[in-house]
mmCIF file of the N, C-alpha and C atoms, coordinates in Angstrom:
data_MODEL
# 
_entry.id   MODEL 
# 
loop_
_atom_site.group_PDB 
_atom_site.id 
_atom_site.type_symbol 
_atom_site.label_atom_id 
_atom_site.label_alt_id 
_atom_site.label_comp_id 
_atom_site.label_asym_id 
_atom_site.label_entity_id 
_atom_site.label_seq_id 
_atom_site.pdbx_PDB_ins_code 
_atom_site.Cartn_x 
_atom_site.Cartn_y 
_atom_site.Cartn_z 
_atom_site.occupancy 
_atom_site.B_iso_or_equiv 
_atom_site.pdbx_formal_charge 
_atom_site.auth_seq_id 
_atom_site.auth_comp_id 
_atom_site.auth_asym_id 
_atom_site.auth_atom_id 
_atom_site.pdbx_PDB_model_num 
ATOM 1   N N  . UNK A 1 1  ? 80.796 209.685 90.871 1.00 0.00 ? 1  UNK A N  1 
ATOM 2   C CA . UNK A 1 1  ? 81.070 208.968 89.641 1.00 0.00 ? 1  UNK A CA 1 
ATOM 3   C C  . UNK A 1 1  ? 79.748 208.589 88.970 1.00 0.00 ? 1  UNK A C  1 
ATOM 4   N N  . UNK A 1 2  ? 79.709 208.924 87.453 1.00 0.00 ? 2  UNK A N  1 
ATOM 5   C CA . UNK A 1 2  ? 78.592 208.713 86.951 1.00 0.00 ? 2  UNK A CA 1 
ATOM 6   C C  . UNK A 1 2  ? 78.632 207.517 86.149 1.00 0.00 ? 2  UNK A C  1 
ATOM 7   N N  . UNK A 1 3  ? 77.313 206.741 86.086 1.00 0.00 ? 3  UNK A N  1 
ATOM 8   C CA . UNK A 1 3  ? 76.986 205.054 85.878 1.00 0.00 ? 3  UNK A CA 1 
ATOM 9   C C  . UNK A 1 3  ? 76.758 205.290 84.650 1.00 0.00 ? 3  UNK A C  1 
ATOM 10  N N  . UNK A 1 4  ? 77.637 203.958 84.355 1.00 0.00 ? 4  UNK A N  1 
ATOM 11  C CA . UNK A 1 4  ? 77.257 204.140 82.047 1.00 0.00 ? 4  UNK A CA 1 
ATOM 12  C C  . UNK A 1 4  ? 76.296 203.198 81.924 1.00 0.00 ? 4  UNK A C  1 
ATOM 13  N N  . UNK A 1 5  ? 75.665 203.782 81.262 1.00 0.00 ? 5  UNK A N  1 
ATOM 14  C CA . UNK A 1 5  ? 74.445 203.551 81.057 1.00 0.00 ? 5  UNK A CA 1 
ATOM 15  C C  . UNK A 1 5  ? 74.477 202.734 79.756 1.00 0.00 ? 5  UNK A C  1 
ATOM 16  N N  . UNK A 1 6  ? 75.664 203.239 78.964 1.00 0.00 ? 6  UNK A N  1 
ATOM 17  C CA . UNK A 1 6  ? 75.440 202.721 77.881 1.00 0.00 ? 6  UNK A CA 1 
ATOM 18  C C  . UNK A 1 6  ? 76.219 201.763 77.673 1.00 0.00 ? 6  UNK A C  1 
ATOM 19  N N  . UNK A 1 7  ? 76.921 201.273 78.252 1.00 0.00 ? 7  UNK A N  1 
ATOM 20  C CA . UNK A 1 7  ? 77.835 199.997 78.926 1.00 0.00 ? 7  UNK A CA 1 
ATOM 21  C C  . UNK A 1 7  ? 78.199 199.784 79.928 1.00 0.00 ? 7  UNK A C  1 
ATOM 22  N N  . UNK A 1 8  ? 77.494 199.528 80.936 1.00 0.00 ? 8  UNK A N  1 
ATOM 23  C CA . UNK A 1 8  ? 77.250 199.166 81.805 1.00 0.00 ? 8  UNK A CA 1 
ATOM 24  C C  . UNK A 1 8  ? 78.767 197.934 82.437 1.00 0.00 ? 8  UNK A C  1 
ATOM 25  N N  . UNK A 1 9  ? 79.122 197.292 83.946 1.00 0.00 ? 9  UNK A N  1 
ATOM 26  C CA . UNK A 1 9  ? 79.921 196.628 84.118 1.00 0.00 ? 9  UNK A CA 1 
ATOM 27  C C  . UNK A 1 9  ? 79.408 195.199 83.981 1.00 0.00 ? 9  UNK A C  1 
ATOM 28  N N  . UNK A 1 10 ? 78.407 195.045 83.905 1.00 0.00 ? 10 UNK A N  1 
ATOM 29  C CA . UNK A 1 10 ? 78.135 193.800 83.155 1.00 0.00 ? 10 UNK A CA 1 
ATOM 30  C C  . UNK A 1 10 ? 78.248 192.948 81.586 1.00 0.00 ? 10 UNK A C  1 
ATOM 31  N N  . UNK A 1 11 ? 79.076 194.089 81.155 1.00 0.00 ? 11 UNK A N  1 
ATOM 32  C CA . UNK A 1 11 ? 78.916 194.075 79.418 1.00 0.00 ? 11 UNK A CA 1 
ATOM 33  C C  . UNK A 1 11 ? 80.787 193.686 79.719 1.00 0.00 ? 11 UNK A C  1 
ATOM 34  N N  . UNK A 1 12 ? 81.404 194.021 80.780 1.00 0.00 ? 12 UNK A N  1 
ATOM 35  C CA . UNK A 1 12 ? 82.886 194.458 80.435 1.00 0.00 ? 12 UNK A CA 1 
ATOM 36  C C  . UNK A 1 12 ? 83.625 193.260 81.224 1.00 0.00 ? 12 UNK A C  1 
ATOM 37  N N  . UNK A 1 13 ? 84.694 193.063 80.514 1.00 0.00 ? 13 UNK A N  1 
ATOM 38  C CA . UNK A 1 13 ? 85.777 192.187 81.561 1.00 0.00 ? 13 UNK A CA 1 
ATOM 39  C C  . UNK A 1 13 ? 86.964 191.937 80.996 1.00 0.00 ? 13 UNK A C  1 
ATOM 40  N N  . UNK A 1 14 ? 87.556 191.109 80.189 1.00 0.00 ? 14 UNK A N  1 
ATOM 41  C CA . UNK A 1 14 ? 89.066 191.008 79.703 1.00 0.00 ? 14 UNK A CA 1 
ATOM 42  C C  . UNK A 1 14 ? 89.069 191.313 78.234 1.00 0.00 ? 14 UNK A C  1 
ATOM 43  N N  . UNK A 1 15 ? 87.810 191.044 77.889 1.00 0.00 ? 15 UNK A N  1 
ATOM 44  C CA . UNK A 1 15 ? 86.913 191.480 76.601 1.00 0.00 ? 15 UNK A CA 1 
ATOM 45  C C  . UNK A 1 15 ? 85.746 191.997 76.800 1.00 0.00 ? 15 UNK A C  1 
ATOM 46  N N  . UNK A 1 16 ? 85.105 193.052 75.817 1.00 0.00 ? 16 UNK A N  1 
ATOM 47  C CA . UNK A 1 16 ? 84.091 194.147 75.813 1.00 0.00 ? 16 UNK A CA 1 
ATOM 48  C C  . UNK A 1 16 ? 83.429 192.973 75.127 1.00 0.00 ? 16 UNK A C  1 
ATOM 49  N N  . UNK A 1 17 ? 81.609 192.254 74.997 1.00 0.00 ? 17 UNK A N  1 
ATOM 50  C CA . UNK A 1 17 ? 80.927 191.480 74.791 1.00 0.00 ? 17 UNK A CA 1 
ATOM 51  C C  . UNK A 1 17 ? 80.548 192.430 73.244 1.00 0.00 ? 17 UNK A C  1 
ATOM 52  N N  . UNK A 1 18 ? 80.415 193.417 73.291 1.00 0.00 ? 18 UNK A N  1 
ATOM 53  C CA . UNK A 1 18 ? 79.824 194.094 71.931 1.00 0.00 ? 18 UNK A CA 1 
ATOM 54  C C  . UNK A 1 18 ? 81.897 193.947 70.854 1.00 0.00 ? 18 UNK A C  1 
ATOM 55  N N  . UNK A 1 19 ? 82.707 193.735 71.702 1.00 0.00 ? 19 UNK A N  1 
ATOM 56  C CA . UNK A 1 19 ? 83.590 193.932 70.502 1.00 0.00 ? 19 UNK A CA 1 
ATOM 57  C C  . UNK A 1 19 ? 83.795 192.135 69.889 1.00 0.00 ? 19 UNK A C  1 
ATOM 58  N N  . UNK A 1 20 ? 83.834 191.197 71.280 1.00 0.00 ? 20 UNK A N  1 
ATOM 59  C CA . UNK A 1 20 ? 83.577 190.048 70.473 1.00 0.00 ? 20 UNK A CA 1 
ATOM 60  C C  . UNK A 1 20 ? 82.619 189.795 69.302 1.00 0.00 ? 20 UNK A C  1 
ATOM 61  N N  . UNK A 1 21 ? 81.214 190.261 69.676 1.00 0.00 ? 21 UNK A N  1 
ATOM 62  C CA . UNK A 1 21 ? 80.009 190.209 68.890 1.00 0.00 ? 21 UNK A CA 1 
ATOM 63  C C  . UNK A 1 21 ? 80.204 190.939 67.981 1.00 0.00 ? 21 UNK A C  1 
ATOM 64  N N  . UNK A 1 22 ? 81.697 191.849 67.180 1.00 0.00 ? 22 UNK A N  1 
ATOM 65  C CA . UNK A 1 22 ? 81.953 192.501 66.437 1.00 0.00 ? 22 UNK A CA 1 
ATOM 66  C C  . UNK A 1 22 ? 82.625 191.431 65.736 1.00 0.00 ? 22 UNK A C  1 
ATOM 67  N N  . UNK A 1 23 ? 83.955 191.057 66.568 1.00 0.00 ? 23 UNK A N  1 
ATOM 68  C CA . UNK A 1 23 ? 84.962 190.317 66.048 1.00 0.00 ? 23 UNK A CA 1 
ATOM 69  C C  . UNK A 1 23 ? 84.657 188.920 65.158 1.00 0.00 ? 23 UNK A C  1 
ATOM 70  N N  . UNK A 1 24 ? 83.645 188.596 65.677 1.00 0.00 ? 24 UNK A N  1 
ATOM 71  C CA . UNK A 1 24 ? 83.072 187.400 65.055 1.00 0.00 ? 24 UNK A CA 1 
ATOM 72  C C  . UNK A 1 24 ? 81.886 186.992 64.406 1.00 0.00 ? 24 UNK A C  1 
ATOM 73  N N  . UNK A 1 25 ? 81.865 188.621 64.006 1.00 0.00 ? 25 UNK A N  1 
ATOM 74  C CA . UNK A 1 25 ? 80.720 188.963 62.836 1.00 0.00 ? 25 UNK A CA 1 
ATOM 75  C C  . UNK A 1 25 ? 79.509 187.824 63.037 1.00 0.00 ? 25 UNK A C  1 
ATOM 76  N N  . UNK A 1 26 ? 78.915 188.108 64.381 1.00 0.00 ? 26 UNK A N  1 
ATOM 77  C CA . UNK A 1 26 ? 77.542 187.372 64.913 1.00 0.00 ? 26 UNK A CA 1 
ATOM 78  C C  . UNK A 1 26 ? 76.524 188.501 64.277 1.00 0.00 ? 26 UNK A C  1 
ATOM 79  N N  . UNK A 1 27 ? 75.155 187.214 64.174 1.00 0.00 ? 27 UNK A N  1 
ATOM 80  C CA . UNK A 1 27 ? 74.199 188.237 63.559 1.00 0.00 ? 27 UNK A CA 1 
ATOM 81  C C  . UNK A 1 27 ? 73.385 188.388 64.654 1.00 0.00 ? 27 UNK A C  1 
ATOM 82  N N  . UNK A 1 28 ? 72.140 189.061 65.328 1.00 0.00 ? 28 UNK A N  1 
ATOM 83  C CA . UNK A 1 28 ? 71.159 189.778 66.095 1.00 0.00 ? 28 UNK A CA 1 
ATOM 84  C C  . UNK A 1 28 ? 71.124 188.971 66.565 1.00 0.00 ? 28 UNK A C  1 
ATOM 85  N N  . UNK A 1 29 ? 70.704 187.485 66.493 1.00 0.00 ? 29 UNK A N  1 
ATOM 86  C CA . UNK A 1 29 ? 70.284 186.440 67.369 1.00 0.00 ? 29 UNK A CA 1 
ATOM 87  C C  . UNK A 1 29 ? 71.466 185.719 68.334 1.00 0.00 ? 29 UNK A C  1 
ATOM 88  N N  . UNK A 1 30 ? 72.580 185.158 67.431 1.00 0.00 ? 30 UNK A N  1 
ATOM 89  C CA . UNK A 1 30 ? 73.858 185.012 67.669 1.00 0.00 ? 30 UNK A CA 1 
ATOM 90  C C  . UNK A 1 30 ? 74.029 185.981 68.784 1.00 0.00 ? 30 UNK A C  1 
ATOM 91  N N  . UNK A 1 31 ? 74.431 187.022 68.075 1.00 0.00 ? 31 UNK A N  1 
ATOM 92  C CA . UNK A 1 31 ? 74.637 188.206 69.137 1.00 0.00 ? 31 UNK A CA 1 
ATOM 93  C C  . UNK A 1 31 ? 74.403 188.300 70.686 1.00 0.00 ? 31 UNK A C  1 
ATOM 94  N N  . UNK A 1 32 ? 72.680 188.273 70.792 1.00 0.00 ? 32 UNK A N  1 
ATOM 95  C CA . UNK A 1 32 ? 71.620 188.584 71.701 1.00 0.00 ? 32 UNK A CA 1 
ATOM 96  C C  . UNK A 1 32 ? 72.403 186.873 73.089 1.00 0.00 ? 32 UNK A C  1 
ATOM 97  N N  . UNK A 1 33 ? 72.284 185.773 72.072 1.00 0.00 ? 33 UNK A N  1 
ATOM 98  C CA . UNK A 1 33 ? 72.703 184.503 72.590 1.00 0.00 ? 33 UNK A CA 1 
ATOM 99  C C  . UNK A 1 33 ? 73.983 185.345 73.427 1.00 0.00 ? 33 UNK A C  1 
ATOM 100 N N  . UNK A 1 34 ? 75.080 185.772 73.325 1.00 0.00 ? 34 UNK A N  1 
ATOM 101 C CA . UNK A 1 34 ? 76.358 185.691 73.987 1.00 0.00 ? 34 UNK A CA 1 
ATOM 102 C C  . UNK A 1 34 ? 75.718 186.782 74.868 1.00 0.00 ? 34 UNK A C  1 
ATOM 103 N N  . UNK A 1 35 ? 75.458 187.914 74.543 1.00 0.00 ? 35 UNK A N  1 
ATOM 104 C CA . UNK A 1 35 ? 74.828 189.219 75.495 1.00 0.00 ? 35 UNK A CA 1 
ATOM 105 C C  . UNK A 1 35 ? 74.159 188.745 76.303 1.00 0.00 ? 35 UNK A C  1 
ATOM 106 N N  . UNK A 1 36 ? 73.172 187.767 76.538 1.00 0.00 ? 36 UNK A N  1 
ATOM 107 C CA . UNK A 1 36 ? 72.740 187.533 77.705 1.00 0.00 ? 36 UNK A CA 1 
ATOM 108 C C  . UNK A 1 36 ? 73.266 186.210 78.370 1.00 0.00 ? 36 UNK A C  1 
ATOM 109 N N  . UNK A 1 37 ? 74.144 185.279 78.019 1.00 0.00 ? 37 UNK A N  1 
ATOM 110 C CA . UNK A 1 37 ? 74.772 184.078 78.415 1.00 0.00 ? 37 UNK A CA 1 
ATOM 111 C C  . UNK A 1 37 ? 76.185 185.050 79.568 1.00 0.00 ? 37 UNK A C  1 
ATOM 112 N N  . UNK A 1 38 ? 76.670 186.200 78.829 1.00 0.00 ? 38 UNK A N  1 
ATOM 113 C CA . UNK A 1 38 ? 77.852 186.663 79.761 1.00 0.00 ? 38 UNK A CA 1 
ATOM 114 C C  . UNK A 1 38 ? 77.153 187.631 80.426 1.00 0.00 ? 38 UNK A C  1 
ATOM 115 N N  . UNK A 1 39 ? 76.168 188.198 80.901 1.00 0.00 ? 39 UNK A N  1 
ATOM 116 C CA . UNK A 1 39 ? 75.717 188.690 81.911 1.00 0.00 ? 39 UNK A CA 1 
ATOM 117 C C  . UNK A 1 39 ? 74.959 188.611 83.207 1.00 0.00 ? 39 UNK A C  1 
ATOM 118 N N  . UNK A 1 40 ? 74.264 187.371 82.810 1.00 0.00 ? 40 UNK A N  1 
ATOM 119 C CA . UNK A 1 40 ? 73.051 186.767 83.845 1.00 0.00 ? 40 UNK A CA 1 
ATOM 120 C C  . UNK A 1 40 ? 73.467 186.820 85.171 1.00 0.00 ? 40 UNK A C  1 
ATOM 121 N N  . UNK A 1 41 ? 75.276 186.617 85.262 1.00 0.00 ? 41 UNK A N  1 
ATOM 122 C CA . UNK A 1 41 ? 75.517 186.703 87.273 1.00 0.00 ? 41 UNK A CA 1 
ATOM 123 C C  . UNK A 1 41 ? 75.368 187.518 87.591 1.00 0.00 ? 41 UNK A C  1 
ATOM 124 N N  . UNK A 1 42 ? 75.519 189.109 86.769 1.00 0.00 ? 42 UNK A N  1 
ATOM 125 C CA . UNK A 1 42 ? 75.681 190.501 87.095 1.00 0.00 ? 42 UNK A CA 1 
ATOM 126 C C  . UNK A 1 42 ? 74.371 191.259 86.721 1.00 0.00 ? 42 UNK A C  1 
ATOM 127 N N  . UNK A 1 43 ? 73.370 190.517 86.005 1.00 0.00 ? 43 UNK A N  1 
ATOM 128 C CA . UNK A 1 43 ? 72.230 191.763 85.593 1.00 0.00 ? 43 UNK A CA 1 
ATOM 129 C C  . UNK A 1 43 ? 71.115 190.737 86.420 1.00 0.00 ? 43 UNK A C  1 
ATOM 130 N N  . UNK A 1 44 ? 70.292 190.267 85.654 1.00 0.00 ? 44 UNK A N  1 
ATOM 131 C CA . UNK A 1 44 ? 68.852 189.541 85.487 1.00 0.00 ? 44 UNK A CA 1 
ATOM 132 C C  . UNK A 1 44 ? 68.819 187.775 86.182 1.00 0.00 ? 44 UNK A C  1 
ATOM 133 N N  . UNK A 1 45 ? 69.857 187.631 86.005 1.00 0.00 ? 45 UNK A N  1 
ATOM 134 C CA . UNK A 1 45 ? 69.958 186.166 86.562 1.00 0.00 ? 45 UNK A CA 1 
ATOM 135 C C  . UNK A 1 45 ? 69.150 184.921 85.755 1.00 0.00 ? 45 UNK A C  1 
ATOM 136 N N  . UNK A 1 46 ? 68.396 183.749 86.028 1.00 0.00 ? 46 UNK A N  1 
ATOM 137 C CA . UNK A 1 46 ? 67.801 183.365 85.376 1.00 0.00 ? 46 UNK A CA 1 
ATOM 138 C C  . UNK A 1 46 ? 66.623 183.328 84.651 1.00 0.00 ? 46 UNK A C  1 
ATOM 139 N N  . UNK A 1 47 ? 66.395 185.162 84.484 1.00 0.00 ? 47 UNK A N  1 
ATOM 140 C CA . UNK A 1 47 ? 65.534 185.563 83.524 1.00 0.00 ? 47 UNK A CA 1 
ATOM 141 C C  . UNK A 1 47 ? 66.681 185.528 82.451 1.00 0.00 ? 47 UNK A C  1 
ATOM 142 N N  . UNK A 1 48 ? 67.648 186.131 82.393 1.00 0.00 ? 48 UNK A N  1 
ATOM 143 C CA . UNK A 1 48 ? 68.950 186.313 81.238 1.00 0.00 ? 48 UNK A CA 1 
ATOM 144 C C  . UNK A 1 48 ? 68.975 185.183 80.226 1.00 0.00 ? 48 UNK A C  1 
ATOM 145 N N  . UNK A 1 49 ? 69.151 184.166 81.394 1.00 0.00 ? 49 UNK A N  1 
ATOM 146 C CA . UNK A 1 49 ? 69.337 182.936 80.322 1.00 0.00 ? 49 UNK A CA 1 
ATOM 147 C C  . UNK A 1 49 ? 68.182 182.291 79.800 1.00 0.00 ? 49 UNK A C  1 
ATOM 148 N N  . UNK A 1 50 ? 67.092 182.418 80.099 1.00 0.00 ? 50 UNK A N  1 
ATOM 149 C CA . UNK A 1 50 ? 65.756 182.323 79.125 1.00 0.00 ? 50 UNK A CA 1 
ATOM 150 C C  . UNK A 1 50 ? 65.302 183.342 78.049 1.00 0.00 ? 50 UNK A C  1 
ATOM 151 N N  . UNK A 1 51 ? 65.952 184.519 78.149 1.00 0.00 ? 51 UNK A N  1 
ATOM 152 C CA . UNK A 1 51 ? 66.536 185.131 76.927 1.00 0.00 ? 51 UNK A CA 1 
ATOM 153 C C  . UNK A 1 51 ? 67.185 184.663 76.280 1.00 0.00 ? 51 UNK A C  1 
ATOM 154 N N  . UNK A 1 52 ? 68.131 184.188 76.951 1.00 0.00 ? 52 UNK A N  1 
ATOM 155 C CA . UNK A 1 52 ? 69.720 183.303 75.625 1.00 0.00 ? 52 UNK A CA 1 
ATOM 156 C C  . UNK A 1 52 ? 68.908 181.923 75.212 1.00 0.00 ? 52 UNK A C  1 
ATOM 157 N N  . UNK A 1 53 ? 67.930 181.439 75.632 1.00 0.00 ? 53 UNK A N  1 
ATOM 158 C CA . UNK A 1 53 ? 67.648 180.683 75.402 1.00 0.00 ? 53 UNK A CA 1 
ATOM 159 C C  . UNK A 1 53 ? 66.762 180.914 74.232 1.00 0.00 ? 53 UNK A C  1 
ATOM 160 N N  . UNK A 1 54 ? 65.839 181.739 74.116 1.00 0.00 ? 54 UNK A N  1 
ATOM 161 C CA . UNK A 1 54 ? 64.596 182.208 73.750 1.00 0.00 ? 54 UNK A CA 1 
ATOM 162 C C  . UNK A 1 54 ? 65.577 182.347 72.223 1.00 0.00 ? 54 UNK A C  1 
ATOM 163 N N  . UNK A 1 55 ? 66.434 183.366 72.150 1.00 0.00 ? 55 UNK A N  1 
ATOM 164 C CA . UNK A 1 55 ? 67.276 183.542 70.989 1.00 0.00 ? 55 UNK A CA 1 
ATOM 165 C C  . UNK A 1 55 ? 67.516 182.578 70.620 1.00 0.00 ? 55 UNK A C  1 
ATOM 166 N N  . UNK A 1 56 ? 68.467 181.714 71.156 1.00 0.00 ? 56 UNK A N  1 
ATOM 167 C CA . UNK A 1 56 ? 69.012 179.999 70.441 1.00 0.00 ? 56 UNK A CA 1 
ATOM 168 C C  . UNK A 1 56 ? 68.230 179.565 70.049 1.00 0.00 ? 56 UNK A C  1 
ATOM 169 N N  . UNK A 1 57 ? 67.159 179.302 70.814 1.00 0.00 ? 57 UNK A N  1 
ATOM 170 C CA . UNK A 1 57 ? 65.581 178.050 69.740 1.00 0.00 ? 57 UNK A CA 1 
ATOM 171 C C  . UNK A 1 57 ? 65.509 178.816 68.662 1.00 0.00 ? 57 UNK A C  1 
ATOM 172 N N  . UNK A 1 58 ? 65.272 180.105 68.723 1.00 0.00 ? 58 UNK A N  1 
ATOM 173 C CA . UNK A 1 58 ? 64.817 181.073 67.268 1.00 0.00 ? 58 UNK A CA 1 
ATOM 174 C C  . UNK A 1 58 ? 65.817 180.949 66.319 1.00 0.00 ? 58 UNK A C  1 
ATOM 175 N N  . UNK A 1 59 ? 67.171 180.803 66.607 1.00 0.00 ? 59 UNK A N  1 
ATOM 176 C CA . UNK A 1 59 ? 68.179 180.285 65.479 1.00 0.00 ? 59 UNK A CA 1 
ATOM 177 C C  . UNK A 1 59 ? 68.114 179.062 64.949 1.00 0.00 ? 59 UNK A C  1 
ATOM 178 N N  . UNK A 1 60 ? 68.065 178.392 65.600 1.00 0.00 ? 60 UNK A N  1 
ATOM 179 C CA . UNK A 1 60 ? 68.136 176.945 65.792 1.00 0.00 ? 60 UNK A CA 1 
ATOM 180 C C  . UNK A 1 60 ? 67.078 176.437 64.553 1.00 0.00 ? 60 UNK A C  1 
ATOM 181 N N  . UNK A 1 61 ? 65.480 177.119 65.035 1.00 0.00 ? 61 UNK A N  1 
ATOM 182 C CA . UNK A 1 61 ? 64.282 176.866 63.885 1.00 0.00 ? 61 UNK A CA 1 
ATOM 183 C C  . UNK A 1 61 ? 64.712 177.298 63.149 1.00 0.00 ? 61 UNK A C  1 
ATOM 184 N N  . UNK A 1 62 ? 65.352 178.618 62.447 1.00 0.00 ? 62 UNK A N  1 
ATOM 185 C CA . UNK A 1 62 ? 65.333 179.132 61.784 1.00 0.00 ? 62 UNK A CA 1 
ATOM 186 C C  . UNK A 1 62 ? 66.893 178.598 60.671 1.00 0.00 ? 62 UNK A C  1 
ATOM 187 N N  . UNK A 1 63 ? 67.476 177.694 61.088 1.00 0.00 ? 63 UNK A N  1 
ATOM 188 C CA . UNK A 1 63 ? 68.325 177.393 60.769 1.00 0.00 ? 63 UNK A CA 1 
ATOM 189 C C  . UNK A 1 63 ? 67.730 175.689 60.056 1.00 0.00 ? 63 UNK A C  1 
ATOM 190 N N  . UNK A 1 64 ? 66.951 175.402 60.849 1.00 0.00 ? 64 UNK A N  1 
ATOM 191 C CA . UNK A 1 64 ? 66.606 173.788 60.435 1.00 0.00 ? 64 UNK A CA 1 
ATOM 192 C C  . UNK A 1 64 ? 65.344 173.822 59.542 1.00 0.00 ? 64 UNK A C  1 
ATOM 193 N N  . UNK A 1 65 ? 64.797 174.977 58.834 1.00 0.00 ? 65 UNK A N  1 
ATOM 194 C CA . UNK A 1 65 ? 63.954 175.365 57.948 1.00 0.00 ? 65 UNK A CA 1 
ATOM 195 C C  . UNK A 1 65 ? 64.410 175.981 56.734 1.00 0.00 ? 65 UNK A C  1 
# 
């Protein structure tokens, strides 16, 4: 059995993370925030969420400017 590469089982579960991030018309940062908040048990761990984090402050400034 060959490994998807391009969605991987960390992306997948009762909902596909790229169709929410569709459904609720998130932009890159938004986005990036949920993509690495629903993967961190299954990929990177608490590198993941200093990504999701890294994204949120960048909204966050970019929102309070």
């Amino acid at each position: 059995m060959m490994k998807d590469k391009i969605n991987p089982t960390y992306y997948r579960g009762k909902i596909e993370v790229a169709d929410f991030i569709r459904e609720y018309q998130l932009d890159y940062f938004e986005g990036n925030v949920i993509k690495y908040v629903s993967r961190w048990r299954k990929k990177n761990g608490i590198e993941d969420l200093k990504k999701a984090q890294w994204y949120l402050n960048y909204l966050i400034k970019s929102q309070e400017n």
